[in-house]
mmCIF entry with sequence, helices, sheets and N, C-alpha, C, O atoms, coordinates in Angstrom:
data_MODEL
# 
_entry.id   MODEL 
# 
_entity.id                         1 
_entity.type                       polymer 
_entity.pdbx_number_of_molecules   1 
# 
_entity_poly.entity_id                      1 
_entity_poly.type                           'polypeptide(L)' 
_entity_poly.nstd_linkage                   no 
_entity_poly.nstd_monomer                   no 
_entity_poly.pdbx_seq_one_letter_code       
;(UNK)(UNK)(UNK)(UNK)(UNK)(UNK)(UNK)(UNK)(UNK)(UNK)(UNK)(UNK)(UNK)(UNK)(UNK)(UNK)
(UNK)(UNK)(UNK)(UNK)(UNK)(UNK)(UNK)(UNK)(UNK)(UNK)(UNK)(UNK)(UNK)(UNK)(UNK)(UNK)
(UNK)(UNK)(UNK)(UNK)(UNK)(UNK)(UNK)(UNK)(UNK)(UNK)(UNK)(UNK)(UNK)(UNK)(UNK)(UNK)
(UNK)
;
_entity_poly.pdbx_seq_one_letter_code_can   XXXXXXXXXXXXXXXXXXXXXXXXXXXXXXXXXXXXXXXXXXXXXXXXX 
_entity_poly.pdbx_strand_id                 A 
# 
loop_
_entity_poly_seq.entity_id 
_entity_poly_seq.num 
_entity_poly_seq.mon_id 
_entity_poly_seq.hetero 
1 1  UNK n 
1 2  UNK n 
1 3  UNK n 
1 4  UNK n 
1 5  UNK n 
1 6  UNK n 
1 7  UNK n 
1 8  UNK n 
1 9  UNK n 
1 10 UNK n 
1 11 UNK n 
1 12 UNK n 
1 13 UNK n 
1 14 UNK n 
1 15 UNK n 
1 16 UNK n 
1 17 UNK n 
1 18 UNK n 
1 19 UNK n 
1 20 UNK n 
1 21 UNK n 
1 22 UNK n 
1 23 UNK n 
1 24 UNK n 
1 25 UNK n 
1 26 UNK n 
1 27 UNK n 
1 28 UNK n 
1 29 UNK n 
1 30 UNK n 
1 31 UNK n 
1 32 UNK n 
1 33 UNK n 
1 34 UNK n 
1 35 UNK n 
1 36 UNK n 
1 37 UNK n 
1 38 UNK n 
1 39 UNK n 
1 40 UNK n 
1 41 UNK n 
1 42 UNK n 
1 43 UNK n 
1 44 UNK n 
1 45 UNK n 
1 46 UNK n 
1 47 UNK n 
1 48 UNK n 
1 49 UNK n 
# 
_struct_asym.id          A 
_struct_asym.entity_id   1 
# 
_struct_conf.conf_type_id            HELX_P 
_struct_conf.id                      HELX_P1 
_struct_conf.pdbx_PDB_helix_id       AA1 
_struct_conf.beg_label_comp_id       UNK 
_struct_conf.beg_label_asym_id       A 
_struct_conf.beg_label_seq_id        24 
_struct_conf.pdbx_beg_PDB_ins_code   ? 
_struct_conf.end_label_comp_id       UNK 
_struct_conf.end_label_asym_id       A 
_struct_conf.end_label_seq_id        37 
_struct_conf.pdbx_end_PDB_ins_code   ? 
_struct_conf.beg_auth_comp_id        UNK 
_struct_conf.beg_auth_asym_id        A 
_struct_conf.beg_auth_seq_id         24 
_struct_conf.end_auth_comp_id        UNK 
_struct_conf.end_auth_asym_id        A 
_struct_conf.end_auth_seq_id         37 
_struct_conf.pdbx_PDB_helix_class    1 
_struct_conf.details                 ? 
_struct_conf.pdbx_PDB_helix_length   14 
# 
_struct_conf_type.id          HELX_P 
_struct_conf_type.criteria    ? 
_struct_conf_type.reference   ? 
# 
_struct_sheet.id               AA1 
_struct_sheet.type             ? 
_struct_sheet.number_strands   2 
_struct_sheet.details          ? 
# 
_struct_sheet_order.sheet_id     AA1 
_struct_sheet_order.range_id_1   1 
_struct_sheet_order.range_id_2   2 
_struct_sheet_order.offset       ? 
_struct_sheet_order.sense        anti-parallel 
# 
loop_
_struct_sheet_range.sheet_id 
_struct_sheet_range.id 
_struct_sheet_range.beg_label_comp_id 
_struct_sheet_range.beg_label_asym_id 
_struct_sheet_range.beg_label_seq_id 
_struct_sheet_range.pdbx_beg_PDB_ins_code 
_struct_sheet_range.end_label_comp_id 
_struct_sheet_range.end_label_asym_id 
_struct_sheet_range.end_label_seq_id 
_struct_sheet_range.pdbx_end_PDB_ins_code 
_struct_sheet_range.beg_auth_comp_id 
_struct_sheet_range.beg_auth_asym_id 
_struct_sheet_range.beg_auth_seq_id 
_struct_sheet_range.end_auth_comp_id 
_struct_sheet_range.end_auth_asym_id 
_struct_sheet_range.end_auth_seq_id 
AA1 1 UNK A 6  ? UNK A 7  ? UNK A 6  UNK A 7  
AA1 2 UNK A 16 ? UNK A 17 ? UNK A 16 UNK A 17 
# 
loop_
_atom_site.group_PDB 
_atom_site.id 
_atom_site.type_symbol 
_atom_site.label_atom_id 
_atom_site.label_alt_id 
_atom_site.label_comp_id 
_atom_site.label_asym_id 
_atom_site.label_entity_id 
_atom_site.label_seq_id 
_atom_site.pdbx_PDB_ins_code 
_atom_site.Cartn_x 
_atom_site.Cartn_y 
_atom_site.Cartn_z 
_atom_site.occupancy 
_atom_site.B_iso_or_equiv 
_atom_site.pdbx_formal_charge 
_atom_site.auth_seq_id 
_atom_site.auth_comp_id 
_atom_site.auth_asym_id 
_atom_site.auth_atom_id 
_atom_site.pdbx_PDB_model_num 
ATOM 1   N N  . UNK A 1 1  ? 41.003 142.385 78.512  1.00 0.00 ? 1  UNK A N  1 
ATOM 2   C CA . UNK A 1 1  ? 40.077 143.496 78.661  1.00 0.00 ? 1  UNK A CA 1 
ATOM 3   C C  . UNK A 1 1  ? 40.402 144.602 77.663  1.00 0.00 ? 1  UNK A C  1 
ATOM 4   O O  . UNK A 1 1  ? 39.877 145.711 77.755  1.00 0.00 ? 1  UNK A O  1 
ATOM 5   N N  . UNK A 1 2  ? 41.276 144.285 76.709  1.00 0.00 ? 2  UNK A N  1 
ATOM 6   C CA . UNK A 1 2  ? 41.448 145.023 75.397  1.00 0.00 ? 2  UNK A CA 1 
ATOM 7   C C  . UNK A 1 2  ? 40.374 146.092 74.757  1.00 0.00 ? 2  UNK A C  1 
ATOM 8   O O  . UNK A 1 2  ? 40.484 147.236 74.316  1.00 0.00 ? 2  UNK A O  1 
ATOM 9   N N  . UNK A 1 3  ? 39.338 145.218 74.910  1.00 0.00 ? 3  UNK A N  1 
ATOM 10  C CA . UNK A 1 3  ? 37.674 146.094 74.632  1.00 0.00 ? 3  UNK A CA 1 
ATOM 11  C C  . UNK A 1 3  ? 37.067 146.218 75.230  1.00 0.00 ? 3  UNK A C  1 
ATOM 12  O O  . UNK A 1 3  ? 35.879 146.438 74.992  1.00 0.00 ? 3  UNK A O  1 
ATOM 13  N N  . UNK A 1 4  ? 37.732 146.116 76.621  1.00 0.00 ? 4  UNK A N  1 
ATOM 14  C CA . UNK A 1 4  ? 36.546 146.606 77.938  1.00 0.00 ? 4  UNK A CA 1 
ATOM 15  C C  . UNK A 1 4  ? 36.375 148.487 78.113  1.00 0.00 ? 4  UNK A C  1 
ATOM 16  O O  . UNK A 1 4  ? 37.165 149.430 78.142  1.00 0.00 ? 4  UNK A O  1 
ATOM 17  N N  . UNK A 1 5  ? 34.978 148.328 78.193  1.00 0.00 ? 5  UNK A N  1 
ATOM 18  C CA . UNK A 1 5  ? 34.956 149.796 78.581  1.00 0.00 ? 5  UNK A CA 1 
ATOM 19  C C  . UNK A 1 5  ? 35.538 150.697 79.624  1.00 0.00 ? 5  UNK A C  1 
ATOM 20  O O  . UNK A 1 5  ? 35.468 150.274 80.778  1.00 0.00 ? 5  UNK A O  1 
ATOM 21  N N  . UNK A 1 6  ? 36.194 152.060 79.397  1.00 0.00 ? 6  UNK A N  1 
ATOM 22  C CA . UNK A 1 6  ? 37.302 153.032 80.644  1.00 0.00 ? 6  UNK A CA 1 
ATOM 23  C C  . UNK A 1 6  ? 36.291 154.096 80.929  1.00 0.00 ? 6  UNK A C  1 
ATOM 24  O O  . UNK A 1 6  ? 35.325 154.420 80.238  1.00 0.00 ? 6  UNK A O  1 
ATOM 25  N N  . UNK A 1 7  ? 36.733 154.624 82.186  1.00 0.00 ? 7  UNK A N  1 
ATOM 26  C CA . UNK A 1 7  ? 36.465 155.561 82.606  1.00 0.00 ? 7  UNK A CA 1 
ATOM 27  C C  . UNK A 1 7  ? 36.924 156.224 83.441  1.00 0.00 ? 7  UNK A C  1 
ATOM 28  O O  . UNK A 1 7  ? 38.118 155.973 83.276  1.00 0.00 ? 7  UNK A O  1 
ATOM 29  N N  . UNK A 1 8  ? 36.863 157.103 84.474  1.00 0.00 ? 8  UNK A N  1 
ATOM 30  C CA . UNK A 1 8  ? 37.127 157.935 84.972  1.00 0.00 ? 8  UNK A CA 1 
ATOM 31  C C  . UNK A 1 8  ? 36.351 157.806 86.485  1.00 0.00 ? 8  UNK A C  1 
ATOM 32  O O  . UNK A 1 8  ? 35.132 157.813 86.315  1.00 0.00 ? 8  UNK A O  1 
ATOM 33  N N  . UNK A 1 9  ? 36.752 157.685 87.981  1.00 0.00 ? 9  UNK A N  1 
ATOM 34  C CA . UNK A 1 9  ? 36.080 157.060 88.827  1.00 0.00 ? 9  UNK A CA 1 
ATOM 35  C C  . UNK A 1 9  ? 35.976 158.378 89.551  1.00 0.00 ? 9  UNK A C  1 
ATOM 36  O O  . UNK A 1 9  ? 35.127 158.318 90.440  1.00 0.00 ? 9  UNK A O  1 
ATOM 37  N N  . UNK A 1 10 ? 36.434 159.280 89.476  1.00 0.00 ? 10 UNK A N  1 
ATOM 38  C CA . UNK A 1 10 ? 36.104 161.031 90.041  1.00 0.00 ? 10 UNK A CA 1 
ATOM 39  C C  . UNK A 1 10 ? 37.476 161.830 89.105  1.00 0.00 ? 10 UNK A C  1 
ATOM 40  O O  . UNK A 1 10 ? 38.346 161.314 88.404  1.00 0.00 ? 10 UNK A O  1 
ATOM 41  N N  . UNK A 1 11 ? 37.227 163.183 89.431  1.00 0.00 ? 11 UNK A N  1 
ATOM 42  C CA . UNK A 1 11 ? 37.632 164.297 88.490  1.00 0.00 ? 11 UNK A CA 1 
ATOM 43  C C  . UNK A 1 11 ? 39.047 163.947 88.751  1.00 0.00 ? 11 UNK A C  1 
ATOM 44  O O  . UNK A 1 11 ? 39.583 163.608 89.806  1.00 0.00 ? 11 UNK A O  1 
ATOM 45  N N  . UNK A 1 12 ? 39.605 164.124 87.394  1.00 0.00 ? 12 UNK A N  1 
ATOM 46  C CA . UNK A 1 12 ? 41.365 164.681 88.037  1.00 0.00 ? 12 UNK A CA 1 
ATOM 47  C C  . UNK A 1 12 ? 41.820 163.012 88.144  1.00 0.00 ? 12 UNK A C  1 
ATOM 48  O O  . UNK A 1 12 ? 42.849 163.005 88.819  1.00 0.00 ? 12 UNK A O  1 
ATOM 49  N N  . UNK A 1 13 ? 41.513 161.791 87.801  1.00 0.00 ? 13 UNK A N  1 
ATOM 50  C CA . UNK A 1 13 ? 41.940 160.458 87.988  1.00 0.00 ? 13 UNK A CA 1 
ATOM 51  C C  . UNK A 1 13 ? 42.002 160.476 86.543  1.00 0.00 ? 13 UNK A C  1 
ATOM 52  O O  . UNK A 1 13 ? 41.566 161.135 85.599  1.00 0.00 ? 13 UNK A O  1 
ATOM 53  N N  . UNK A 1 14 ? 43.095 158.966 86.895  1.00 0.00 ? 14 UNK A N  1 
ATOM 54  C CA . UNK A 1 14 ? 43.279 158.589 85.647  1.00 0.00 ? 14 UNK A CA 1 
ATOM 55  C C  . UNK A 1 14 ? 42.617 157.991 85.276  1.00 0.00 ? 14 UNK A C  1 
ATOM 56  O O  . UNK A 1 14 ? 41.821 157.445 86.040  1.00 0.00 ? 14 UNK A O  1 
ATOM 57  N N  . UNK A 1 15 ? 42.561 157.683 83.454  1.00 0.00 ? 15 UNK A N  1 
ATOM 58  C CA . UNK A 1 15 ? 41.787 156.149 83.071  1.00 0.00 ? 15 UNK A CA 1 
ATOM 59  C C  . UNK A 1 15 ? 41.640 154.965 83.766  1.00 0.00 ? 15 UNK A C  1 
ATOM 60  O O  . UNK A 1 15 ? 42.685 154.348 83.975  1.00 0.00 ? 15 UNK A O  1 
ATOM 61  N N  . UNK A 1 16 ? 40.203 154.304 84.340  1.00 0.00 ? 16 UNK A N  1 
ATOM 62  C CA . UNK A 1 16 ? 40.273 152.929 84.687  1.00 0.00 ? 16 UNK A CA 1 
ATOM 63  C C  . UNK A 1 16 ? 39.387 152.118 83.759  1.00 0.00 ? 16 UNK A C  1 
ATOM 64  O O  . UNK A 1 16 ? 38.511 152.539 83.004  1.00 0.00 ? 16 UNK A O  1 
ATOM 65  N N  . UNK A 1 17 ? 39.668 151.242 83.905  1.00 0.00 ? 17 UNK A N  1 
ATOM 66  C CA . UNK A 1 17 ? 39.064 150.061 83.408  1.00 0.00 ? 17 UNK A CA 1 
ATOM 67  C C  . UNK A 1 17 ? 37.334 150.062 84.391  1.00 0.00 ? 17 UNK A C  1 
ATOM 68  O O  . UNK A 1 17 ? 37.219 150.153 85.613  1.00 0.00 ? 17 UNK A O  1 
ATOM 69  N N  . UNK A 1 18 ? 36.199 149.931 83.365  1.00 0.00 ? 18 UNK A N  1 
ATOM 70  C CA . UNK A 1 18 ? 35.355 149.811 84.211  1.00 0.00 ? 18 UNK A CA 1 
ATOM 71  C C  . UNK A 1 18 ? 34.727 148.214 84.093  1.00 0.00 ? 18 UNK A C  1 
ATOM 72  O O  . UNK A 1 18 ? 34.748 147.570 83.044  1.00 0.00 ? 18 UNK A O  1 
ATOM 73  N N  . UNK A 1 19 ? 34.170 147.721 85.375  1.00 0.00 ? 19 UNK A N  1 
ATOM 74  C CA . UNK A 1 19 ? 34.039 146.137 84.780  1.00 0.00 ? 19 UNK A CA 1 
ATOM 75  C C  . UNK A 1 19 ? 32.597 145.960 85.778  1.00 0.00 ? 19 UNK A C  1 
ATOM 76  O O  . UNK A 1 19 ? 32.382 146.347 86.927  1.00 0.00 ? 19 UNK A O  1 
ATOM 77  N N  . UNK A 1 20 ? 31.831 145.289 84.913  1.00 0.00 ? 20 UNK A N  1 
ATOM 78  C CA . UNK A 1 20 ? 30.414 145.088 84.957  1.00 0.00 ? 20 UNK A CA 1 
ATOM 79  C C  . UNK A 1 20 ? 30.157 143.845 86.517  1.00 0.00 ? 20 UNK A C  1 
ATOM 80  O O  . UNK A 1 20 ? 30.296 142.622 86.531  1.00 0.00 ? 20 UNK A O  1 
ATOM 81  N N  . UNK A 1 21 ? 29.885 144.483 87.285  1.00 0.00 ? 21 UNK A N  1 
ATOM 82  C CA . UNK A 1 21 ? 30.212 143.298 88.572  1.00 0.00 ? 21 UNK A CA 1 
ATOM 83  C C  . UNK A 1 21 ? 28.570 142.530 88.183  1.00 0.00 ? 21 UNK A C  1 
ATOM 84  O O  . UNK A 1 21 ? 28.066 141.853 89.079  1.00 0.00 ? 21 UNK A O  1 
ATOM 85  N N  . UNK A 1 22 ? 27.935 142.654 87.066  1.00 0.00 ? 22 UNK A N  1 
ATOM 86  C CA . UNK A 1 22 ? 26.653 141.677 86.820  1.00 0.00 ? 22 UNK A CA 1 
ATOM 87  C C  . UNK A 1 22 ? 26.731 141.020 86.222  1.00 0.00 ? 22 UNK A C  1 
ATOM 88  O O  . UNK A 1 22 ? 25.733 140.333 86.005  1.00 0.00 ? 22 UNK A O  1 
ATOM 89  N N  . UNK A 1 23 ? 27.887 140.761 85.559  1.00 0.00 ? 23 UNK A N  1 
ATOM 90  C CA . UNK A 1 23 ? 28.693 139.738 84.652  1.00 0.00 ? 23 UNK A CA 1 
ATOM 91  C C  . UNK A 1 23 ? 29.770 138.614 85.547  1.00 0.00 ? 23 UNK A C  1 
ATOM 92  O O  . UNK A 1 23 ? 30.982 138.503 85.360  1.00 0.00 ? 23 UNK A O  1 
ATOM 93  N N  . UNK A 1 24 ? 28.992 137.903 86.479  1.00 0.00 ? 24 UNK A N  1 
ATOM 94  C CA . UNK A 1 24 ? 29.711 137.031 87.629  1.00 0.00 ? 24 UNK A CA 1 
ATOM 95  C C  . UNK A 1 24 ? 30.972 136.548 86.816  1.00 0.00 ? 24 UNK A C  1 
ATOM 96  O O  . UNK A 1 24 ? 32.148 136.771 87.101  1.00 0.00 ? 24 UNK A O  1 
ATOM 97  N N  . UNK A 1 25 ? 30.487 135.853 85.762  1.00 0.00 ? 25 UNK A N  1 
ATOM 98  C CA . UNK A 1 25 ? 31.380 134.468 85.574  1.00 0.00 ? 25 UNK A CA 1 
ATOM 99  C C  . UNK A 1 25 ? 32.516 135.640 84.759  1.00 0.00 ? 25 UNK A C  1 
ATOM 100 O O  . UNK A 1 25 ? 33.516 135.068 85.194  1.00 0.00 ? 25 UNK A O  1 
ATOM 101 N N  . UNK A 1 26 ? 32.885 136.365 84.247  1.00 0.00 ? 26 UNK A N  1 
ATOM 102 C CA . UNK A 1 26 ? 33.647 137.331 83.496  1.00 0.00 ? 26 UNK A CA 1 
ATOM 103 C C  . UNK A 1 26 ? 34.330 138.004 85.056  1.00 0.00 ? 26 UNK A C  1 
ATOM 104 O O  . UNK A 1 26 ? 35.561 138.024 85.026  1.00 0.00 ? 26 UNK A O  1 
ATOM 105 N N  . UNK A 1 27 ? 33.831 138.436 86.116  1.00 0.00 ? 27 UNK A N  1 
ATOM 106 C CA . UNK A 1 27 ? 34.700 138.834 87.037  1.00 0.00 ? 27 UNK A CA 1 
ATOM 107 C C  . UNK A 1 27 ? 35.515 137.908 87.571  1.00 0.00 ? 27 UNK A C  1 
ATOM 108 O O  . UNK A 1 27 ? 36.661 138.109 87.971  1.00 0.00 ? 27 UNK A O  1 
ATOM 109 N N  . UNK A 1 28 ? 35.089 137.178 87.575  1.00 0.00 ? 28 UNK A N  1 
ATOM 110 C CA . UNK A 1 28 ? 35.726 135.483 88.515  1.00 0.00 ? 28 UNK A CA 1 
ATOM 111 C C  . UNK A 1 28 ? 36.736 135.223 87.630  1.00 0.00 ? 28 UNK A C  1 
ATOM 112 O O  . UNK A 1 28 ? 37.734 134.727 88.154  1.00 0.00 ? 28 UNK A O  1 
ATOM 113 N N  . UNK A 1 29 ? 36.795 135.451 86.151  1.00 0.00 ? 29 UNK A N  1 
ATOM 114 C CA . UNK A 1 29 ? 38.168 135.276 85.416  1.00 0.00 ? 29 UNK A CA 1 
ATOM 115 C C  . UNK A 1 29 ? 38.877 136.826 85.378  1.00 0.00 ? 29 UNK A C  1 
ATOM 116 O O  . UNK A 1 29 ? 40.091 136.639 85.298  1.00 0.00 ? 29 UNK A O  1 
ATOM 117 N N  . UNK A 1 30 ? 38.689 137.749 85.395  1.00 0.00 ? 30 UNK A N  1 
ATOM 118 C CA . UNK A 1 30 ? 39.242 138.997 85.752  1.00 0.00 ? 30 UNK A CA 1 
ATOM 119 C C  . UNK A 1 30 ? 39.946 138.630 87.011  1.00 0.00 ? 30 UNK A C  1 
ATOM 120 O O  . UNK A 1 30 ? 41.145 138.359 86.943  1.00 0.00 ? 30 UNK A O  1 
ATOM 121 N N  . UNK A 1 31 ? 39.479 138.601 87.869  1.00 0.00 ? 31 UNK A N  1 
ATOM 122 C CA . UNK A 1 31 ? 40.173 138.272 89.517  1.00 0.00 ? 31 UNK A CA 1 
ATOM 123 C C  . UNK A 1 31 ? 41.026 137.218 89.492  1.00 0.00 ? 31 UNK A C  1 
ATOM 124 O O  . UNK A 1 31 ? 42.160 137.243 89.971  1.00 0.00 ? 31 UNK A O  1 
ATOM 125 N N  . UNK A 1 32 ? 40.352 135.981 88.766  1.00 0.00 ? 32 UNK A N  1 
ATOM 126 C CA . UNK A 1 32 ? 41.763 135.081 89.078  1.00 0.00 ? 32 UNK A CA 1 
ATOM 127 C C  . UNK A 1 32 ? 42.806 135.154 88.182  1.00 0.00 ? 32 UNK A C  1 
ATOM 128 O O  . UNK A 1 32 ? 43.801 134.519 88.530  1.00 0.00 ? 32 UNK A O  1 
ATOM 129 N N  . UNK A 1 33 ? 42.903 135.951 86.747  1.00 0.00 ? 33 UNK A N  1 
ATOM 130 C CA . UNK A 1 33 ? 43.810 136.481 86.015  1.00 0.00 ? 33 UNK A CA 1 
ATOM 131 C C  . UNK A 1 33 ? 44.854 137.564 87.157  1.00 0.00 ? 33 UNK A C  1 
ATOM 132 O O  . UNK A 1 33 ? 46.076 137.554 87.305  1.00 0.00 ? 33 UNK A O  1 
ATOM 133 N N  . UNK A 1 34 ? 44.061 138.213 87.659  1.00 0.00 ? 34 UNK A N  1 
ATOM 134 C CA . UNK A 1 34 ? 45.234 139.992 88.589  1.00 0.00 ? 34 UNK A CA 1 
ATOM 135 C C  . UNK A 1 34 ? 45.455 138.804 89.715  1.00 0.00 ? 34 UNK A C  1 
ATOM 136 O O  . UNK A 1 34 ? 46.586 138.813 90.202  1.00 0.00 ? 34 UNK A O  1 
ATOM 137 N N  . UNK A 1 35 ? 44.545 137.762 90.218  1.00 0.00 ? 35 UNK A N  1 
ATOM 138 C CA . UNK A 1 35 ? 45.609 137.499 91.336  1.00 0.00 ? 35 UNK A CA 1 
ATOM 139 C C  . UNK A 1 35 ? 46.834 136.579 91.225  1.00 0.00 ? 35 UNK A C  1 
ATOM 140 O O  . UNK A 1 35 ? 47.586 136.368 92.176  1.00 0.00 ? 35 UNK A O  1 
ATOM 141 N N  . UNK A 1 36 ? 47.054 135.810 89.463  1.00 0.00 ? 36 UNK A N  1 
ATOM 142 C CA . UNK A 1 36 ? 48.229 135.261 89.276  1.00 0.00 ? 36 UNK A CA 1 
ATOM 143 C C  . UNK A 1 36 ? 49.011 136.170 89.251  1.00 0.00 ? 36 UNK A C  1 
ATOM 144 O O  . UNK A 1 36 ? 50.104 135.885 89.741  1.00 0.00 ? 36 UNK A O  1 
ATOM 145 N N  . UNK A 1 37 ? 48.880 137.369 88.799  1.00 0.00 ? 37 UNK A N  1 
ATOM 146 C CA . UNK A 1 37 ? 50.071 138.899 88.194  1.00 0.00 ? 37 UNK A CA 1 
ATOM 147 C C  . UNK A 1 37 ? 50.334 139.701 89.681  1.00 0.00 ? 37 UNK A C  1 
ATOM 148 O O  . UNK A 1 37 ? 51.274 140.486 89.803  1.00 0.00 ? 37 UNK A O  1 
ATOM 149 N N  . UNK A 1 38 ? 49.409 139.412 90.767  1.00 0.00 ? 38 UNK A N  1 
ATOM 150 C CA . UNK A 1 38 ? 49.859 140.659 91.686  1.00 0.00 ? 38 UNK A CA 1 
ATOM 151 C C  . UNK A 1 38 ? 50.671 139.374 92.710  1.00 0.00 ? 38 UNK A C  1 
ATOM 152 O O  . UNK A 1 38 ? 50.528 138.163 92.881  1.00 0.00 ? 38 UNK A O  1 
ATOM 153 N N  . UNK A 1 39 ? 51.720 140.644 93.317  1.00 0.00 ? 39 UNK A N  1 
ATOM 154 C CA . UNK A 1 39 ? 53.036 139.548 93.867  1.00 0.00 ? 39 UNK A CA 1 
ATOM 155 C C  . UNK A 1 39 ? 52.365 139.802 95.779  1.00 0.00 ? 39 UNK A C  1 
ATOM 156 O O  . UNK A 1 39 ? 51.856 140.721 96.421  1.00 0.00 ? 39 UNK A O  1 
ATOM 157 N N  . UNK A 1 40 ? 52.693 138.661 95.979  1.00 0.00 ? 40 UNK A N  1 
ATOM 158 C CA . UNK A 1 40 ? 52.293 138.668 97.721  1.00 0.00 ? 40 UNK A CA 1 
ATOM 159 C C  . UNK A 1 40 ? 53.143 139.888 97.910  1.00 0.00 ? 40 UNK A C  1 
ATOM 160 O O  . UNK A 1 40 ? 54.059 140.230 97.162  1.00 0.00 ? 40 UNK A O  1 
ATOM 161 N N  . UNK A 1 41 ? 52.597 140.723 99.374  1.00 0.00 ? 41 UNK A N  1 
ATOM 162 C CA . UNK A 1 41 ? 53.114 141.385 100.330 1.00 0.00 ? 41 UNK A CA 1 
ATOM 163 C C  . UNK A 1 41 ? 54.138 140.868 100.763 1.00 0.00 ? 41 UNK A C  1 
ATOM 164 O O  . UNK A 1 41 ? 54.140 139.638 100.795 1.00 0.00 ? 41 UNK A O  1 
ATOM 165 N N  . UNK A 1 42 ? 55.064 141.424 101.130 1.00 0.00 ? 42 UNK A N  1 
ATOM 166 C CA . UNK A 1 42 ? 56.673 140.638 101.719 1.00 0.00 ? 42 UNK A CA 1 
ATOM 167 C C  . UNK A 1 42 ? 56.325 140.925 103.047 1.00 0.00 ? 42 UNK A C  1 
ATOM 168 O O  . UNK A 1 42 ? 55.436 141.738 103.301 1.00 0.00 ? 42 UNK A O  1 
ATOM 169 N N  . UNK A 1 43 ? 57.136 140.151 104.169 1.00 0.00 ? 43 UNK A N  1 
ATOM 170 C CA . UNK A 1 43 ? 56.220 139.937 105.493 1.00 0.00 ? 43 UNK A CA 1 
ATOM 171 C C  . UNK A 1 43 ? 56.923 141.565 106.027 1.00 0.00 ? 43 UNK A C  1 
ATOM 172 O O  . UNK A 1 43 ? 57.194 142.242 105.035 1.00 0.00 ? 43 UNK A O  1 
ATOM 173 N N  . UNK A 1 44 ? 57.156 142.075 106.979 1.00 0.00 ? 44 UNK A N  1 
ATOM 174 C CA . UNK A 1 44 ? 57.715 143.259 107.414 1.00 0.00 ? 44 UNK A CA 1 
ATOM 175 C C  . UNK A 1 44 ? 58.227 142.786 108.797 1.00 0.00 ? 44 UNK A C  1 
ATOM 176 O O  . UNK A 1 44 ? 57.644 142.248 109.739 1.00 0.00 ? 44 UNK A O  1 
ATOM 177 N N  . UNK A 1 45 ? 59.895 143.279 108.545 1.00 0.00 ? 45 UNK A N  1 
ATOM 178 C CA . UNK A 1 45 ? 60.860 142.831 110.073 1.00 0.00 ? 45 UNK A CA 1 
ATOM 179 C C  . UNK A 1 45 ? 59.797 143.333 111.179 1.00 0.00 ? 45 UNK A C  1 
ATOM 180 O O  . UNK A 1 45 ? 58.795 144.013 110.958 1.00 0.00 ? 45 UNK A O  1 
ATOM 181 N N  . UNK A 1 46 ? 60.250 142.840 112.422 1.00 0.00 ? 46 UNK A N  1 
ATOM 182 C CA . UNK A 1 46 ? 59.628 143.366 113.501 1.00 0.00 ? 46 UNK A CA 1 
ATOM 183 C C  . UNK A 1 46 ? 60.515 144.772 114.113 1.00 0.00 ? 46 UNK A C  1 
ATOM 184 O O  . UNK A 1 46 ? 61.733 144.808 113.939 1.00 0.00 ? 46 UNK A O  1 
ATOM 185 N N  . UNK A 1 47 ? 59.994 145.599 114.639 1.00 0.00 ? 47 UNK A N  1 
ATOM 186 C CA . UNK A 1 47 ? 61.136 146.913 115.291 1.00 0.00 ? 47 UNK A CA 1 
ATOM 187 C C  . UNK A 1 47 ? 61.165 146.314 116.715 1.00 0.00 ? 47 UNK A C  1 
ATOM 188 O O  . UNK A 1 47 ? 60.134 146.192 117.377 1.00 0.00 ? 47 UNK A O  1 
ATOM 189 N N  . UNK A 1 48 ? 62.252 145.985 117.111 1.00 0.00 ? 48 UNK A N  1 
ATOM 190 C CA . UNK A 1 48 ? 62.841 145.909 118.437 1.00 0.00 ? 48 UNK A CA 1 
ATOM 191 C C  . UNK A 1 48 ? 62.991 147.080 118.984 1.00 0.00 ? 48 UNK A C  1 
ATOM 192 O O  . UNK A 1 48 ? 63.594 148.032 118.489 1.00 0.00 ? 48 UNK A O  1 
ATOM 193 N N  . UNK A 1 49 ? 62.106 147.017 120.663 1.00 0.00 ? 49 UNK A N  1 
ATOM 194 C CA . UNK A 1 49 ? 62.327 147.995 121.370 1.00 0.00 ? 49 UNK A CA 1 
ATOM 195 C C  . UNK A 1 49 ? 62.874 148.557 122.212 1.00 0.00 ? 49 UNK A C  1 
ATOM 196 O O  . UNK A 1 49 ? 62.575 149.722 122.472 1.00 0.00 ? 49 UNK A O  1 
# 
C-alpha cells in the first residue's frame, strides 16, 4: 500500500491509510496480508476468588 492514498479519520489523529472498500478483490488481499502480521490474543489466566 506504498501508493495507497492517507488521511486523516477526525481532527488531531494521525495519518491512516485510506482503502477503497469498492475495490473487493484488493481488500480481501489487504486483510489476508494484516491477518498473517497481527499475532493472536494470548488467552488471559482466570482470577480465583
Amino acid at each position: 500500500m506504498k501508493e495507497a492514498e492517507t488521511g486523516y479519520p477526525y481532527k488531531g489523529a494521525k495519518e491512516h491509510y485510506v482503502l477503497d472498500i469498492d475495490n473487493v478483490e484488493f481488500c480481501k488481499e489487504i486483510v489476508a496480508k494484516v491477518e498473517e502480521v497481527t499475532p493472536l490474543p494470548k488467552p488471559r489466566k482466570k482470577k480465583e476468588k
